[in-house]
C-alpha positions in Angstrom: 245.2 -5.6 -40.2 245.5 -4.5 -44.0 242.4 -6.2 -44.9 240.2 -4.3 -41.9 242.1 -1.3 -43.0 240.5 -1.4 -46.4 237.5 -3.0 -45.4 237.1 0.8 -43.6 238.8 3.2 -46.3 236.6 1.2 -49.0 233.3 1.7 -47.2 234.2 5.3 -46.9 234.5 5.4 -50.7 231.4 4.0 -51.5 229.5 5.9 -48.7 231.3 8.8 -50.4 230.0 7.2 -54.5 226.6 6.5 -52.8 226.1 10.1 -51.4 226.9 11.6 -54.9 224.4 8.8 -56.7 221.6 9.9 -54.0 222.8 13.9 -54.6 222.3 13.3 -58.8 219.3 11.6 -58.4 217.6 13.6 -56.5 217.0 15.5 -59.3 216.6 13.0 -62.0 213.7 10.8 -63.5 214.9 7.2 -61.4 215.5 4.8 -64.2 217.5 1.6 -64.5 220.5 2.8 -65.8 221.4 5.5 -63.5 223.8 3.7 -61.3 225.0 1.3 -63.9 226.6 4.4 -65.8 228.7 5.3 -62.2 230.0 1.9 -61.8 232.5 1.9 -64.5 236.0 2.1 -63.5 235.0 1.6 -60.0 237.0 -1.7 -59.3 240.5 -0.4 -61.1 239.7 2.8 -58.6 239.3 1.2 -55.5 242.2 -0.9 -56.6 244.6 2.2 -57.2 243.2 4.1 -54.1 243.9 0.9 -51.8 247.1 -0.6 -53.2 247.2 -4.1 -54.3 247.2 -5.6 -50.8 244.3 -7.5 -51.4 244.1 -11.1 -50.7 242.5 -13.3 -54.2 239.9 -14.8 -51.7 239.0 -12.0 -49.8 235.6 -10.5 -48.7 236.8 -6.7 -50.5 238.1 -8.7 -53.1 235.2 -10.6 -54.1 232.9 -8.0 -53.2 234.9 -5.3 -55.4 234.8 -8.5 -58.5 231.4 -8.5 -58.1 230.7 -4.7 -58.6 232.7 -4.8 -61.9 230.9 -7.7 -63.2 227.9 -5.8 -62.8 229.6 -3.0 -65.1 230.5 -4.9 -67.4 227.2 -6.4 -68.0 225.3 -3.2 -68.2 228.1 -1.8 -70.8 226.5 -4.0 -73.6 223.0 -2.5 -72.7 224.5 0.7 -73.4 225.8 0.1 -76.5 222.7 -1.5 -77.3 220.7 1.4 -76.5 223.3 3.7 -78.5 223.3 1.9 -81.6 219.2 1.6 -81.6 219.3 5.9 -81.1 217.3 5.5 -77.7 218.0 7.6 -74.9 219.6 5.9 -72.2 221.2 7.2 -68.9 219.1 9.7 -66.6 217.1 11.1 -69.2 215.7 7.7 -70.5 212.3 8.0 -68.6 211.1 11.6 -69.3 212.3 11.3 -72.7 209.8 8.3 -72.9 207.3 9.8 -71.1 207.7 13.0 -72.9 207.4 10.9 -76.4 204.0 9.0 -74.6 202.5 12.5 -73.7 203.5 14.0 -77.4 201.7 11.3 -79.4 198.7 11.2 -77.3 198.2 14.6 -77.5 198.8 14.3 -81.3 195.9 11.9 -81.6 193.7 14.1 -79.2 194.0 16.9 -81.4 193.2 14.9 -84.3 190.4 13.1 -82.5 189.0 17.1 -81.6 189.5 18.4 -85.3 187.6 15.1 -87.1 184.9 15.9 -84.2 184.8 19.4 -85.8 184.4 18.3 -88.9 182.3 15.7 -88.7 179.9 17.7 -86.4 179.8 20.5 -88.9 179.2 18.2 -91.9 176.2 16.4 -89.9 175.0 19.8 -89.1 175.1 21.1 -92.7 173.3 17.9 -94.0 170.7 18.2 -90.6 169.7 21.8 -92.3 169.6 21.0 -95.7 167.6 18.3 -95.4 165.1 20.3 -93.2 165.2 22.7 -95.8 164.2 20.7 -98.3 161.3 19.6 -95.9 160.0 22.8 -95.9 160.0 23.0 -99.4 158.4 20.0 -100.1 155.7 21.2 -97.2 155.3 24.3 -99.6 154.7 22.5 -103.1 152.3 19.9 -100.9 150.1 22.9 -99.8 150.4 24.4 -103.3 149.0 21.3 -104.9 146.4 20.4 -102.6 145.2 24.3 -102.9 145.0 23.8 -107.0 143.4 20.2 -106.5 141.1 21.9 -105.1 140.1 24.2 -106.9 140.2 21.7 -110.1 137.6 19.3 -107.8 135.2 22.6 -107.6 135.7 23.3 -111.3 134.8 20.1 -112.4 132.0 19.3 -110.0 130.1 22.9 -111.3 131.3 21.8 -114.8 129.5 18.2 -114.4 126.6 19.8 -112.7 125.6 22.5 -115.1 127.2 21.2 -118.7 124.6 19.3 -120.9 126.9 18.3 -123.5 128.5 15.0 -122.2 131.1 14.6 -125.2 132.5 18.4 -123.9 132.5 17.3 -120.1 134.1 14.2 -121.1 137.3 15.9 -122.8 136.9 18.7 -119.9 138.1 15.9 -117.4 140.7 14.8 -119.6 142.5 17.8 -119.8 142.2 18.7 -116.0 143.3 14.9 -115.1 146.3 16.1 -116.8 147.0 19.1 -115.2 146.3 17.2 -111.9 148.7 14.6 -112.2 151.7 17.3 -112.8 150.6 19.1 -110.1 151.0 15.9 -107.8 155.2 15.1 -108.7 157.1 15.4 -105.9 160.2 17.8 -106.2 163.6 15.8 -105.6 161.8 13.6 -102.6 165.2 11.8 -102.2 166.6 14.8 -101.2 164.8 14.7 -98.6 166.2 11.9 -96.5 169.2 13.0 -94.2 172.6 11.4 -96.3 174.1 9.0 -93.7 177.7 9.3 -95.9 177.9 12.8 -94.3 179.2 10.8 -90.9 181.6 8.8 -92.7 185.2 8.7 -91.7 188.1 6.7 -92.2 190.1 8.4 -89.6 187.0 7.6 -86.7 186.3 4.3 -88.5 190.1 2.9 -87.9 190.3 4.7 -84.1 186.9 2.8 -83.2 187.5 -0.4 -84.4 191.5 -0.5 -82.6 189.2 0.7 -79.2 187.0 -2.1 -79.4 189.3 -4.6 -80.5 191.6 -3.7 -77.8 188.8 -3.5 -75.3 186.7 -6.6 -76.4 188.8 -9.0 -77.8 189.1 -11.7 -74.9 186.2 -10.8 -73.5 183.9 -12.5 -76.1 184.5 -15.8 -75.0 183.5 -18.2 -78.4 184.5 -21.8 -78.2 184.0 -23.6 -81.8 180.8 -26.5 -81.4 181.9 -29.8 -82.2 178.5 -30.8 -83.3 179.2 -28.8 -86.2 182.7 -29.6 -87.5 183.2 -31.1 -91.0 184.1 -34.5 -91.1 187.4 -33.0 -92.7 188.1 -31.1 -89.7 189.1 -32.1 -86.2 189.1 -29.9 -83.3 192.0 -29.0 -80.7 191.1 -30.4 -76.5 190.5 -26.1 -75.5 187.7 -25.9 -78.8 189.7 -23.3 -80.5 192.1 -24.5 -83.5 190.9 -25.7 -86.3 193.1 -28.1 -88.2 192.1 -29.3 -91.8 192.6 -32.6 -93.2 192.2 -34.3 -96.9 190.5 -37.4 -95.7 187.1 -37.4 -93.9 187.2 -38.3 -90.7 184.1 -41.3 -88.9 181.5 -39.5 -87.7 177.9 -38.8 -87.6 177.4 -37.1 -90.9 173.3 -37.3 -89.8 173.6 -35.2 -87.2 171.3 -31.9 -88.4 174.2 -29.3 -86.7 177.0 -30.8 -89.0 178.5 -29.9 -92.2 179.0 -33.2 -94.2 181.1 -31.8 -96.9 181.9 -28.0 -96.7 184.9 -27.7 -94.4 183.1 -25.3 -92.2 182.6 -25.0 -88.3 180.5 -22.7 -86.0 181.1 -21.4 -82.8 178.3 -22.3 -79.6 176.9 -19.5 -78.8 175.1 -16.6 -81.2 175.2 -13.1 -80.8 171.8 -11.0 -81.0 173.1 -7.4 -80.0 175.7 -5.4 -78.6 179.5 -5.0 -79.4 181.4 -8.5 -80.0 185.0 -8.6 -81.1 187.6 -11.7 -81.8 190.7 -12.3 -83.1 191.8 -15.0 -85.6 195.4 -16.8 -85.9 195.7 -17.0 -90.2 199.5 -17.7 -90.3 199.7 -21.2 -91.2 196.4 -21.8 -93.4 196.7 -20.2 -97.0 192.9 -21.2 -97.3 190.2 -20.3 -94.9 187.0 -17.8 -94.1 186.2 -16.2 -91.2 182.6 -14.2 -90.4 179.0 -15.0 -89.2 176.1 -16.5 -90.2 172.8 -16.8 -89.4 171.7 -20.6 -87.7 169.5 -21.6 -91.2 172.8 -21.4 -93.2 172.6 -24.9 -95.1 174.7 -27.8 -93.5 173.8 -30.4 -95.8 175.4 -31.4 -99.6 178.3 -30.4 -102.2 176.2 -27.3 -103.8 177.1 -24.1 -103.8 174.8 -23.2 -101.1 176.2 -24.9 -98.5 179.4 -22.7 -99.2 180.0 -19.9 -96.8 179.5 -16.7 -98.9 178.1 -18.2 -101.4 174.3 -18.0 -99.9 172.3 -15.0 -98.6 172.8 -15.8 -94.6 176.7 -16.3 -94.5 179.3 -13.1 -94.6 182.7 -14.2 -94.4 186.3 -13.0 -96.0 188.0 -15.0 -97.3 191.5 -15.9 -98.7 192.3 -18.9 -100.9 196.1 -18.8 -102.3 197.3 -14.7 -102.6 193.4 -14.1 -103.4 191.6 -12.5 -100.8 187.9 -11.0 -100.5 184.5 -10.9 -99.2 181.6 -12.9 -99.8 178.0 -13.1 -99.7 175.0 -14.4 -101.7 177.6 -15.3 -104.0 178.5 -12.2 -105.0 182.7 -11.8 -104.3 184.5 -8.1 -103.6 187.9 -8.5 -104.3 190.5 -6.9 -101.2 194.1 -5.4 -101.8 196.4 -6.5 -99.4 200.4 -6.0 -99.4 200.8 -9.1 -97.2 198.8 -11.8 -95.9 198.1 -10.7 -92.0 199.2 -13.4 -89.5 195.9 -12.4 -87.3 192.5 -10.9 -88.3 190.1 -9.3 -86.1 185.9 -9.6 -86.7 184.6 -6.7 -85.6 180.5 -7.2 -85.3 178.3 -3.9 -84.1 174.8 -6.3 -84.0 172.9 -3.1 -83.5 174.5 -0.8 -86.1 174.6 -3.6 -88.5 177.8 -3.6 -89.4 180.5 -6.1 -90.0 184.6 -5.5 -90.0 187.7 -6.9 -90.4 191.2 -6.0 -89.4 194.6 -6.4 -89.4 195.8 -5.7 -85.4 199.2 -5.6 -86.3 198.9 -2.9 -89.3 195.6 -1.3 -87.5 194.3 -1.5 -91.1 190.9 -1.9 -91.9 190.7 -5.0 -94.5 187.0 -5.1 -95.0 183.7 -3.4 -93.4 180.4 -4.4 -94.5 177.5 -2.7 -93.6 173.4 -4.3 -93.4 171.0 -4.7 -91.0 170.8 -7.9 -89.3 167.8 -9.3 -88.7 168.6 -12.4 -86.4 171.0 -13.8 -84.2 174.1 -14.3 -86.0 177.1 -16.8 -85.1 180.7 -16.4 -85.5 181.7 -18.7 -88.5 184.8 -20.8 -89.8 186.2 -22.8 -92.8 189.5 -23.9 -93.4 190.8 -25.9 -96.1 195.0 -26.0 -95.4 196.7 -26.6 -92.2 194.8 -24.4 -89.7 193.5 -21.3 -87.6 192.7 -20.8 -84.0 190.5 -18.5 -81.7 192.9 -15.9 -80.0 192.4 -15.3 -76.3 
């Protein structure tokens, strides 16, 4: 009897809670801490309002332990939240979403004022440049008027003067005058200045986009064929793992490195957009970039270093030194730690070549130059090792 009793007054209560919690969220962003904050309390209430007629083993009993065990796990998350100065209870979610729609809107109006900017600069260089066109259009006409009229003065000079020794030193004089009149005025001028379009602020938005968006979808896979005999490859062809002692294998085969500790991936790339990231954390010596298929395989010289020959651009670190190579001629970078990851950036058709740091969304390296022919994705490691990042 006493248990059916407050098997029926305790329903009514939590009907009674529920109604309230359905009321107050109703008008409330639903997030996972709504309830939780209403369940406090709510055993040592039920308790008071129902007397202490309940059986240890009962079905309200265990039921009503069950509900405070749920409190008491979500107090810690609380506190938690509290002590980290995030929002919690029934504003969590549109604060969050508030702080989402803030920053993007933050980097949409910086996106639209370095589009302003940028669009105004290319414009200003578009009409000097076209300016200085005209210009040079004027001078040309100018000179080719007066060449003229020095060919007619010299022809009727040659024609009708006996004295050779006077036509002789005639010419002389003219050929002078001719050869000023043919200088161009500031001809470099005339090319449109590229640097006008150059922003760090774009540079460092693209290169996150494309990373984000391409990385993973560049599948590369490292060619065995290639690997130095100090280097052995992982079963899924993606870490490379460096060791002092050369390993048995076919040093004759033309697609290996015999003594360089460098590897190349299958497949070149000959256009497009191709992004992939690179684990770094455990080597404190490696290089990562492209090179073109004729970079030499074969011998200790410096040639068949990566960066140290005119088809290989890699960067590089060796110790706490880190730069960029090629044709053997090394830029020093400044970093403030050694990333764990770098991302290669490669824009075939723009002929550019970039490095980054995902986790800073810094820009360690870019390198631009035309490329003339497929390129592949490049590796060398010379402590512990690296790996392809899916």
């Amino acid at each position: 009897m006493l248990e059916g009793a407050l098997k029926s007054s305790l329903a009514s209560f939590l009907r009674a809670e529920h109604s309230q919690l359905f009321q107050f969220s109703e008008g409330q962003d639903s997030g996972p801490f709504h309830i939780v904050t209403w369940v406090p309390g709510l055993f040592e209430e039920a308790v008071g309002r129902f007397g202490s007629g309940l059986e240890p083993g009962s079905t309200v009993c265990r039921g009503l332990s069950s509900v405070n065990r749920a409190a008491q796990v979500a107090e810690p998350q609380e506190r938690w939240e509290k002590q980290l100065g995030l929002p919690s209870g029934p504003g969590a979610a549109s604060a969050a979403r508030e702080l989402v729609i803030q920053r993007l809107l933050l980097v949409g109006k910086a996106c639209e004022n370095e589009e302003q900017q940028l669009l105004e600069k290319v414009h200003a260089e578009e009409e000097r440049a076209h300016q200085s066109i005209l210009t040079q259009q004027v001078h040309w006409t100018e000179a080719l008027h007066k060449l003229g009229a020095l060919r007619t003065y010299l022809v009727d000079m040659i024609t009708n003067l006996d004295d050779q020794s006077l036509a002789e030193q005639e010419i002389f004089e003219r050929t002078e005058v001719a050869e000023g009149i043919l200088e161009p005025q500031e001809s470099l001028k005339l090319n449109f200045n590229q640097s006008c379009v150059q922003s760090p602020l774009l540079h460092r938005l693209w290169a996150c986009a494309v990373l984000c968006c391409l990385t993973g979808q560049c599948l590369i896979h490292i060619d065995e064929k290639t690997l130095s005999p100090h280097l052995s490859l992982s079963e899924d062809k993606r870490t490379l793992t460096f060791s002092p002692k050369k390993a048995k294998v076919d040093s004759e085969c033309p697609e290996r490195f015999d003594h360089w500790p460098n590897a190349l991936a299958t497949a070149p790339f000959h256009s497009g957009l191709c992004a992939w990231k690179v684990s770094v954390e455990q080597s404190c010596a490696y290089k990562l970039g492209v090179c073109y298929s004729s970079v030499p395989r074969k011998g200790s010289a410096n040639e068949g270093r990566l960066g140290f020959n005119s088809v290989s651009w890699v960067f590089s670190r060796y110790d706490k030194e880190f730069r960029f190579l090629h044709a053997g001629q090394p830029q020093p970078v400044e970093l403030i730690k050694a990333p764990t990851e770098i991302g290669v950036l490669l824009d075939f058709a723009g002929g550019e070549l970039l490095f980054y740091d995902p986790d800073s969304c810094a820009i360690l390296f870019s390198h631009r130059q035309p490329f003339l022919e497929p390129v592949y994705p490049v590796f060398a490691v010379a402590h512990q090792s690296i790996s392809l990042v899916l």
